[in-house]
N, C-alpha and C positions, 0 to 999 in steps of 0.2 A: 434467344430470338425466336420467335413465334412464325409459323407461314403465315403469306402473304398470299392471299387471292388478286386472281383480277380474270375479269368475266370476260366472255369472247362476246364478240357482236350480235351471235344468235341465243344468248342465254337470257333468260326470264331474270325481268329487274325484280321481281316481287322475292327471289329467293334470295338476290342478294340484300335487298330491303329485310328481309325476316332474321336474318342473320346479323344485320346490324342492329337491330331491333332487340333479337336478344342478348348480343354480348356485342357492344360500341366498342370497346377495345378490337375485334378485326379488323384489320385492312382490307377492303374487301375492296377495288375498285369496280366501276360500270366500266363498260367499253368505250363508255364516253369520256367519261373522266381519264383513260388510261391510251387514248386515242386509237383505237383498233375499230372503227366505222370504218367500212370501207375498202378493209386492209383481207388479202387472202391467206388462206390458213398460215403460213412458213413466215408472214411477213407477222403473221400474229403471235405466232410461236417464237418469234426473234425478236419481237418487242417485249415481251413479257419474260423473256430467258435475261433479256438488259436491265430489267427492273426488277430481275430476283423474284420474282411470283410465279405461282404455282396457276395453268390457265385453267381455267374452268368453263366447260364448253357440254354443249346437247349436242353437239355433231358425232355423231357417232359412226358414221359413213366412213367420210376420208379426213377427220383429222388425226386418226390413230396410225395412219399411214402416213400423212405426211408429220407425224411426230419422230412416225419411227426414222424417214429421209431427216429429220431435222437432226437427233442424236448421234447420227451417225459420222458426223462433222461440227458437231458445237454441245453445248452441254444444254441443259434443261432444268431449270427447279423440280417438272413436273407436269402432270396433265390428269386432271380430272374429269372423269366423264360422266355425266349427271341424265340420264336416260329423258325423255318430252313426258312419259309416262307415268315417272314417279310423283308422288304426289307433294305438294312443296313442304310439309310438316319433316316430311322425310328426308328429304332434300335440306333442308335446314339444320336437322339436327346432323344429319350426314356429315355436312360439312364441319359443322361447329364441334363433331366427336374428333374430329380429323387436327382441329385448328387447339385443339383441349391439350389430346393427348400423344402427339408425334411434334418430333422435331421437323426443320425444315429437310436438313441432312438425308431423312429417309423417302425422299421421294425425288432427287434429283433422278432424273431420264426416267422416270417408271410412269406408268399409268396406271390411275386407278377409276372402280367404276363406284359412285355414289350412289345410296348407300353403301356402305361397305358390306 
């Protein structure tokens, strides 16, 4: 089984668009498609822990904080953190090395930051 993305509310649709773009086999949901408008970090983190996906987010402030409140009492696929700064090339193929070559398995409760 392959990870599963799904994009927090504040992530750039063009990255997940590029990644669909180059390999249509990712799951890769928008926030829209995966309902997280609207929703605060933990409630994001708890939708996405429900549907097996690893969230992928540019928050970089307090969603590594409330990930780590979230772990602490429920499990997690995971949490990618993809910097406002990187540039989307980067950020695309980041993901798609990420989506290549690990299992799901190795990212439950951890964080990581894109690119790797």
């Amino acid at each position: 089984m392959k990870i599963r993305f799904q994009a927090d509310a504040d992530f750039n649709e063009n990255i997940v668009a590029g990644v669909l773009r180059r390999e249509p086999q990712v799951d890769f949901r928008t926030a829209l498609q995966g309902g997280l408008r609207g929703l605060d970090d933990m409630q994001a983190l708890a939708l996405a822990a429900q549907d097996g996906r690893v969230l992928v987010s540019h928050d970089r402030k307090t969603m590594p904080v409330r990930f780590a409140e979230f772990v602490r009492s429920n499990t997690s696929p995971g949490l990618f953190i993809v910097s406002q700064k990187t540039d989307l090339l980067s950020a695309i193929e980041g993901l798609l090395l990420v989506w290549a070559a690990t299992e799901p398995e190795e990212w439950v409760n951890k964080i990581c930051t894109i690119p790797i």
